[in-house]
C-alpha positions in Angstrom: 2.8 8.6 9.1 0.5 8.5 5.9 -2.6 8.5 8.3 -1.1 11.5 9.4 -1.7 12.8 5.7 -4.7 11.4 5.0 -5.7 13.5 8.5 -4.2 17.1 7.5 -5.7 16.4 3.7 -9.1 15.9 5.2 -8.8 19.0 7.7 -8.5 21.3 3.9 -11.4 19.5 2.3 -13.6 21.6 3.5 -12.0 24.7 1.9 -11.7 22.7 -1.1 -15.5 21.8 -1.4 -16.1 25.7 -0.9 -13.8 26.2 -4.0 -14.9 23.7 -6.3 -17.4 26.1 -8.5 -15.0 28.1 -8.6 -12.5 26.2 -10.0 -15.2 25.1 -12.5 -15.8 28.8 -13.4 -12.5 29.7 -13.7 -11.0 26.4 -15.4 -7.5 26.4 -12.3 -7.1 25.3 -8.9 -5.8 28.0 -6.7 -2.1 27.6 -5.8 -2.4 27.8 -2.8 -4.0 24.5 -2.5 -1.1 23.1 -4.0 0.8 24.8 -0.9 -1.9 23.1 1.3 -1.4 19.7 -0.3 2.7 20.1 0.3 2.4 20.8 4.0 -0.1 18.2 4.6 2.9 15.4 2.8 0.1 14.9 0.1 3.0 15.0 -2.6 5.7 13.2 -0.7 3.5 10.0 -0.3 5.3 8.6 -3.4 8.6 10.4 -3.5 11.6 8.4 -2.6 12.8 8.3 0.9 16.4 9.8 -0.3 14.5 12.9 -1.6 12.6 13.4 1.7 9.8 11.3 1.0 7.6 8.8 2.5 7.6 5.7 -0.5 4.1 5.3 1.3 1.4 2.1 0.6 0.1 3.0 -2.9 -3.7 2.0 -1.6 -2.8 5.1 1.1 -2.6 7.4 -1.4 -5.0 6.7 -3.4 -7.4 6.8 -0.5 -6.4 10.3 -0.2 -6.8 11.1 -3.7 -10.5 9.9 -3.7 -10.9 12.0 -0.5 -10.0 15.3 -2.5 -11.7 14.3 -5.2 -14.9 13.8 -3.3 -14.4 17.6 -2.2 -13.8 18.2 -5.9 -13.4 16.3 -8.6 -11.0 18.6 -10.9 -8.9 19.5 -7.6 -8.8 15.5 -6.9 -7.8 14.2 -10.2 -4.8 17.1 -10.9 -3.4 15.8 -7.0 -3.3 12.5 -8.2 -1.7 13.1 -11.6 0.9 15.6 -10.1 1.1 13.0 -7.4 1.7 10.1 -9.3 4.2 11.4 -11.6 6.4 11.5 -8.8 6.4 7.6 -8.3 7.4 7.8 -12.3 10.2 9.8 -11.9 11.7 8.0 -8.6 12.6 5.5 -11.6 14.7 7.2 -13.3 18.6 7.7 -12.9 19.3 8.8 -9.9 20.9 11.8 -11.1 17.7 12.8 -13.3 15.7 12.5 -9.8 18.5 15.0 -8.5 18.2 17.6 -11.2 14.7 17.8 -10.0 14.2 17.2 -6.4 17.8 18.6 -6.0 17.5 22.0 -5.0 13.9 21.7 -3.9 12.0 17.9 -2.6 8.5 20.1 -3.4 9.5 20.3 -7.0 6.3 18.9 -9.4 6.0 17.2 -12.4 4.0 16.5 -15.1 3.8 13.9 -17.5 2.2 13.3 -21.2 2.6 10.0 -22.4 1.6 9.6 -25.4 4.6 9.6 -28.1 3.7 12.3 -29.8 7.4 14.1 -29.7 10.7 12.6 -31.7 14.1 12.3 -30.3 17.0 11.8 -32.4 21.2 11.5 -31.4 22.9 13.9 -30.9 26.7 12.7 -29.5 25.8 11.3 -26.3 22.8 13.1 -25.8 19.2 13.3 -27.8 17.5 16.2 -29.3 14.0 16.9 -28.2 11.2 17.7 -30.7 7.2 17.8 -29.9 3.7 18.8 -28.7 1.9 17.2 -26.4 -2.0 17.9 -25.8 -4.0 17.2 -22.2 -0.6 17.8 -19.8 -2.5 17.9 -16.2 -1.4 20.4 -14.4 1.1 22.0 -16.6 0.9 25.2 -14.6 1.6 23.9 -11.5 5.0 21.9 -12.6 8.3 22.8 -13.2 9.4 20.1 -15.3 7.9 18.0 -18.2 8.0 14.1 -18.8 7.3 14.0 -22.5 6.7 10.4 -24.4 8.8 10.3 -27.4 9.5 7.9 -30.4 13.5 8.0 -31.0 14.5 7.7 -34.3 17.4 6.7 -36.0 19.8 8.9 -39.4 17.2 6.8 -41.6 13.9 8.2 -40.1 12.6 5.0 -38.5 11.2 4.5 -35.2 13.9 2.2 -32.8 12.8 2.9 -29.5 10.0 4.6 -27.4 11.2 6.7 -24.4 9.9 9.4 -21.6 12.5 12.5 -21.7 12.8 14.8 -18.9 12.9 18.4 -19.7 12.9 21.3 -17.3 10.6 24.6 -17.9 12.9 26.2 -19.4 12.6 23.9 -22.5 9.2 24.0 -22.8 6.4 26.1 -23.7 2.7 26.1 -22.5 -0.2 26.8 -24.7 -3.2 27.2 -23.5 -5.7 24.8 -24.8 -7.8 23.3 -21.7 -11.6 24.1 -22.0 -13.3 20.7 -21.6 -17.0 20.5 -20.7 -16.0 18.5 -17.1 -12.6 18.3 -15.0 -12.4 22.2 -16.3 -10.1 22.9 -13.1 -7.2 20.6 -14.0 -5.3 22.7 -16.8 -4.4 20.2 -19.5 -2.9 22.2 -21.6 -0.8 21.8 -24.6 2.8 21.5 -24.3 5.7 22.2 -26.7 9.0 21.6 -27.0 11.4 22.4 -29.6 15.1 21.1 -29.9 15.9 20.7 -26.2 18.6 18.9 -25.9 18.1 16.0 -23.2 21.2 13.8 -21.5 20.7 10.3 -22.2 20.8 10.0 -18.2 17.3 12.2 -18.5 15.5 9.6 -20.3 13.4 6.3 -19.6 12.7 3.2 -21.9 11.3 0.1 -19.2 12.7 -1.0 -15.9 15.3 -2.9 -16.3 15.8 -6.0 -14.1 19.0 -5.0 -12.9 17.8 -2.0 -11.9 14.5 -3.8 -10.6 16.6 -5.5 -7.8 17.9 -1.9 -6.8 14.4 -0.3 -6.4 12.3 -0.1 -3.2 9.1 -2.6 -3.4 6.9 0.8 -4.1 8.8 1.4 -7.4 8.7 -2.6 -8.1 5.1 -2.3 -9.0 3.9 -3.0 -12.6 4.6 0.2 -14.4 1.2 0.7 -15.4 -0.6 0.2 -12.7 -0.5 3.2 -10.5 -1.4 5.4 -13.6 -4.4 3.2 -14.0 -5.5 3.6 -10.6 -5.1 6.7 -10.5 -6.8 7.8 -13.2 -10.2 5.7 -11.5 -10.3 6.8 -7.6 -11.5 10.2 -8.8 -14.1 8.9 -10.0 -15.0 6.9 -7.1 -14.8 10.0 -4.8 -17.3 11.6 -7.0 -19.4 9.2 -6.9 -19.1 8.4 -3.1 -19.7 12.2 -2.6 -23.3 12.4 -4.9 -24.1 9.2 -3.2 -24.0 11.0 0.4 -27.0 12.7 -0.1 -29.4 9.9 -0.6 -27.7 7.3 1.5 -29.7 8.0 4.9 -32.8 7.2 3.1 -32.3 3.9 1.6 -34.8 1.7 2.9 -33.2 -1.6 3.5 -29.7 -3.0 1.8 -31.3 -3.8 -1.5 -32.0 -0.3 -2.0 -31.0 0.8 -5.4 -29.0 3.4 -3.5 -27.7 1.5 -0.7 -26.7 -1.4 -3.7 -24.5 1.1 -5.5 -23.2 2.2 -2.2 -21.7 -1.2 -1.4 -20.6 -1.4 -5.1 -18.2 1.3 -4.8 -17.2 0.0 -1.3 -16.5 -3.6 -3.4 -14.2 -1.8 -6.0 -12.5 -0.1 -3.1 -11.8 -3.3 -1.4 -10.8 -5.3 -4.5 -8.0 -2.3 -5.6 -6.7 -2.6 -2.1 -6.4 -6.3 -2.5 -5.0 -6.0 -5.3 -2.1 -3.3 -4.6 -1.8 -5.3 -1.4 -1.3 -8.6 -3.4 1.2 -6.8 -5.9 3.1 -5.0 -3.2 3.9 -8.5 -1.7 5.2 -10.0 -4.7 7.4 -7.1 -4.9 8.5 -7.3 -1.3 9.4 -10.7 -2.3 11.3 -10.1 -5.4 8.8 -12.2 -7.2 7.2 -11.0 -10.3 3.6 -10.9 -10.5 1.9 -13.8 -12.5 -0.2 -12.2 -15.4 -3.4 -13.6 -13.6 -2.8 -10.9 -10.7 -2.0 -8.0 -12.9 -4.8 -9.0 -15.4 -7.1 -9.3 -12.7 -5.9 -5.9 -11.1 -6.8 -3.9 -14.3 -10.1 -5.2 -14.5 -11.3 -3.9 -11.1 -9.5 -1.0 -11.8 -11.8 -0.6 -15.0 -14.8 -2.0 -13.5 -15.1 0.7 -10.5 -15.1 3.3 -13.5 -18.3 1.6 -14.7 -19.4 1.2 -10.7 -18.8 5.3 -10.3 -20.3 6.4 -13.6 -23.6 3.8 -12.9 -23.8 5.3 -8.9 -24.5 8.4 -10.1 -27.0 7.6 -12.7 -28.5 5.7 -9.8 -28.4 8.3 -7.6 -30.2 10.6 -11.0 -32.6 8.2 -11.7 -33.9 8.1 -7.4 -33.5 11.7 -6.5 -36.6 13.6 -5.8 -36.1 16.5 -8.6 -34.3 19.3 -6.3 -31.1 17.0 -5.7 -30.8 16.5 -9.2 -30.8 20.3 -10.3 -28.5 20.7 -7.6 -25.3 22.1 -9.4 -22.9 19.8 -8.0 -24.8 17.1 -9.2 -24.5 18.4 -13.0 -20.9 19.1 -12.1 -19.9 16.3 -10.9 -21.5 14.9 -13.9 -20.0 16.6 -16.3 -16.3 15.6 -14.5 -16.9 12.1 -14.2 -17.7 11.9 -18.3 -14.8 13.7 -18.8 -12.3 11.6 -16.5 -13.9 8.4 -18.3 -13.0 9.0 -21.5 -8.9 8.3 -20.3 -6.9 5.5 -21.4 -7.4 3.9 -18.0 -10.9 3.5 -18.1 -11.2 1.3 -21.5 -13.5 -1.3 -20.2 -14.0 -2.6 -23.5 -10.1 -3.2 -24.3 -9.3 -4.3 -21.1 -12.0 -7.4 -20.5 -11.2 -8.0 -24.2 -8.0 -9.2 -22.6 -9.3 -10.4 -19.7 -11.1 -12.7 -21.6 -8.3 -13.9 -24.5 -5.8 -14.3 -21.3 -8.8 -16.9 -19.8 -9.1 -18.9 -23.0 -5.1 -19.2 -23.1 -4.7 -17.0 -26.1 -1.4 -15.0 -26.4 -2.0 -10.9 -25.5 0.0 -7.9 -25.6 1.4 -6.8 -22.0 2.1 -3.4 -23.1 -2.0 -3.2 -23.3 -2.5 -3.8 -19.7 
């Protein structure tokens, strides 16, 4: 079934290549491409099985996400995010996952999640309170997954939790004019006094509920985020590096050697999500080498895409390189690596305290 998606997503890539100066130009990805990426299953990959969808391998979608975003990087990276927020939500009370999906399975999310809101008590429910900057794909979602601190009569913080608020509650400001990714809509979101159910809201997987979930939801929580927020990348990169491929002389070929990196980081996030799914399948928790070891691929093939195409820069012949999708792409992959998943620097940090035995903070990973 999700070869079957990967199939119809590759049939529109074509169309979405076409598009992809536009959406540069115009800063939005038509939504009609959203209804393309519907009726291929593209956004039912992760949605739950009860809700009509597929609860497909995580390395599947991905793979498709990288496929769009070799078409186009902005039209790639808002898929994913919309995409992904889905597998967020399927953890949630079940009723909060009927709210949405409900009345319509195609309803879309998005998701900001840094606690930049405040939720307070209200009775049995909590008050709602916020702005939140860089929401991809705000325009293209009916509700909102906002991270909030929750805070008690006194003022202080007790708790971090994700509210769920439809669009009713919210309101979108437009904000979104970055020098790459220009198509994705980030935009500032704002929310004042909504009032949310307690059954709309999410703290950390419980592991009561953890024995309820489907092996798809029983994935470290950060770890599809992560990866998500890196395959872009890799598309963009595979993409650039199409051009020069044919003419790279033998396989140390500076070319041909950044071609087989990215195929590495590929094959080392797809053992890794393999090796993750199988703990999950066998109600085991991962050990803290396998997730460790998991995030640092993940960040690693961000360096391996941003490198590929300076390779691919630094061995073009002069007309590649003032080709406009070059400095498009470019500009998309500096963008897309400057998001919390791609901090190399914080993440082999704890690489390397977890290898010497020193005690780290698992909500970093």
């Amino acid at each position: 079934m999700t070869q079957n998606v990967r199939g119809a997503v590759r049939q529109a890539l074509p169309a979405i290549a076409a598009a992809a100066a536009d959406v540069d130009r115009t800063g939005a990805v038509d939504p009609s491409v959203i209804t393309d990426l519907h009726d291929a299953g593209f956004f039912a990959m992760l949605r739950p099985k009860a809700f009509g969808g597929m609860e497909a391998d995580p390395a599947e979608y991905l793979a498709a996400t990288r496929d769009l975003s070799a078409a186009c990087t902005s039209t790639g990276w808002l898929a994913g995010w919309l995409g992904v927020n889905t597998w967020h939500l399927s953890l949630f009370d079940e009723r909060a996952q009927r709210d949405v999906w409900g009345q319509d399975p195609r309803t879309l999310l998005c998701e900001s999640y840094a606690p930049t809101g405040r939720l307070e008590r209200v009775g049995d429910e909590f008050r709602l309170s916020g702005r939140w900057n860089r929401c991809t794909g705000i325009q293209h979602a009916s509700w909102l997954m906002a991270a909030a601190v929750l805070v008690g009569e006194d003022g202080a913080a007790q708790d971090f939790l994700v509210a769920l608020v439809p669009r009713a509650d919210f309101v979108v400001e437009t904000s979104w004019n970055s020098v790459g990714l220009r198509g994705i809509g980030a935009h500032d979101v704002v929310v004042s006094g909504a009032v949310v159910p307690r059954y709309r809201t999410f703290g950390w997987v419980s592991g009561e509920q953890l024995g309820r979930l489907a092996p798809l939801y029983r994935l470290p929580q950060p770890t599809m985020y992560t990866h998500t927020g890196t395959v872009p990348l890799l598309g963009a990169a595979e993409n650039i590096l199409a051009a020069l491929q044919p003419r790279a002389a033998s396989s140390v070929d500076p070319v041909a050697m950044a071609c087989s990196d990215l195929a590495l980081s590929v094959a080392q996030m797809e053992r890794n999500l393999g090796d993750l799914l199988d703990s999950a399948r066998a109600d085991l928790a991962p050990d803290s080498d396998l997730v460790l070891r998991s995030r640092r691929d993940q960040v690693l093939a961000t360096e391996r895409a941003v490198a590929a195409i300076r390779t691919f820069i630094a061995h073009s012949d002069g007309r590649e390189a003032g080709n406009p999708l070059v400095e498009r792409v470019w500009r998309d992959v500096q963008t897309a690596r400057t998001h919390v998943a791609s901090n190399v620097q914080q993440v082999l940090a704890l690489v390397g305290r977890h290898s010497f035995g020193m005690e780290i903070d698992e909500i970093l990973w």
